[in-house]
C-alpha positions as CSV (number, residue, x, y, z in Angstrom):
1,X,317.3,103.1,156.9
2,X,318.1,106.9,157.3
3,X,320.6,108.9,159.1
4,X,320.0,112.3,160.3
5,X,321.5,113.5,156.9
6,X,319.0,111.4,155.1
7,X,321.6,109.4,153.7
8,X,320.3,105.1,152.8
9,X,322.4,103.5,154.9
10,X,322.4,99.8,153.7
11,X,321.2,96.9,156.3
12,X,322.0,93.6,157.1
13,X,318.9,90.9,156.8
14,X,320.3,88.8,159.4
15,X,319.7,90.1,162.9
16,X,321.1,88.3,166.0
17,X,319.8,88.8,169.6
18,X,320.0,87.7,173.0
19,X,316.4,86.1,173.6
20,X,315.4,82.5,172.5
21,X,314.0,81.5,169.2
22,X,310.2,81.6,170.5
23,X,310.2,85.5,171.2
24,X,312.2,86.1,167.9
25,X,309.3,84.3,165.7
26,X,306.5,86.1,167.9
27,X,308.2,89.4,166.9
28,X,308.4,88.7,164.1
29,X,305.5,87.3,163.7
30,X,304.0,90.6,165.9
31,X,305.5,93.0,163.7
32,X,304.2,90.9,159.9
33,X,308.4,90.4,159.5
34,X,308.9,87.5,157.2
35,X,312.2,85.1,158.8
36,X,313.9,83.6,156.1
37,X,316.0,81.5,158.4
38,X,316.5,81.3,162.0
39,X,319.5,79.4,164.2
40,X,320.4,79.1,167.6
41,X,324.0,80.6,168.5
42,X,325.8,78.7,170.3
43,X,326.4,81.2,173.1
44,X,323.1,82.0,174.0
45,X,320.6,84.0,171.6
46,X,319.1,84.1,168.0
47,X,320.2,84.7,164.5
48,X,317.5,85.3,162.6
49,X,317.7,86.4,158.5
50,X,314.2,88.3,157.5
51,X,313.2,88.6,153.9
52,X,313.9,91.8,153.5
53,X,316.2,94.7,155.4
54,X,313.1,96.6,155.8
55,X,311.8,93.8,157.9
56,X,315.2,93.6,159.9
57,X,315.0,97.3,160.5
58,X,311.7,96.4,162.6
59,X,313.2,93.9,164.0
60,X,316.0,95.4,165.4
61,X,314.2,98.6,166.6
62,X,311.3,96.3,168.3
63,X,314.4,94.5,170.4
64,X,316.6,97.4,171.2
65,X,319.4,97.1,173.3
66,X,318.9,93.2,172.9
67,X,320.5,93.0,169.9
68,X,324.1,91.5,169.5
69,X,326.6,93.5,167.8
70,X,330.0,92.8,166.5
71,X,330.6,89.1,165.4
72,X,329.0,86.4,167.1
73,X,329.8,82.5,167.7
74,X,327.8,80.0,165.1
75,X,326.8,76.2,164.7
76,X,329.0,75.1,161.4
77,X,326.5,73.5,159.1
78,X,327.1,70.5,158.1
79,X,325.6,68.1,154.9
80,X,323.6,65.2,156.3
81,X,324.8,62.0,153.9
């Protein structure tokens, strides 16, 4: 990703927004982003990681201002035994 100044400014993978996990993995699947791996927050939304930060760059422009920013909430993972 580019600023005005055409400096790389470095980007995440993981992208988290507030629609459901359907309409994450039909843009992504919309816009041929690969998801690496996708969760449910907690308080409503998606995390999803893409495959690459050129993917999450698509991402995140196709959703706009339905993005999440700042830290979010997220299910601790836990080992099934």
């Amino acid at each position: 990703m580019t600023t005005g100044t055409d400096t790389v400014v470095p980007i995440s993978r993981a992208v988290n927004v507030s629609v459901e996990q359907p309409q994450v993995v039909a843009m992504c699947k919309k816009h041929d982003a690969i998801i690496s791996a996708i969760e449910t927050l907690p308080s409503g939304g998606t995390r999803v990681v893409l495959m690459n930060s050129a993917d999450a760059a698509k991402i995140i422009k196709a959703f706009g201002s339905k993005v999440l920013t700042g830290n979010v909430a997220r299910t601790h993972w836990m080992r099934a035994v």
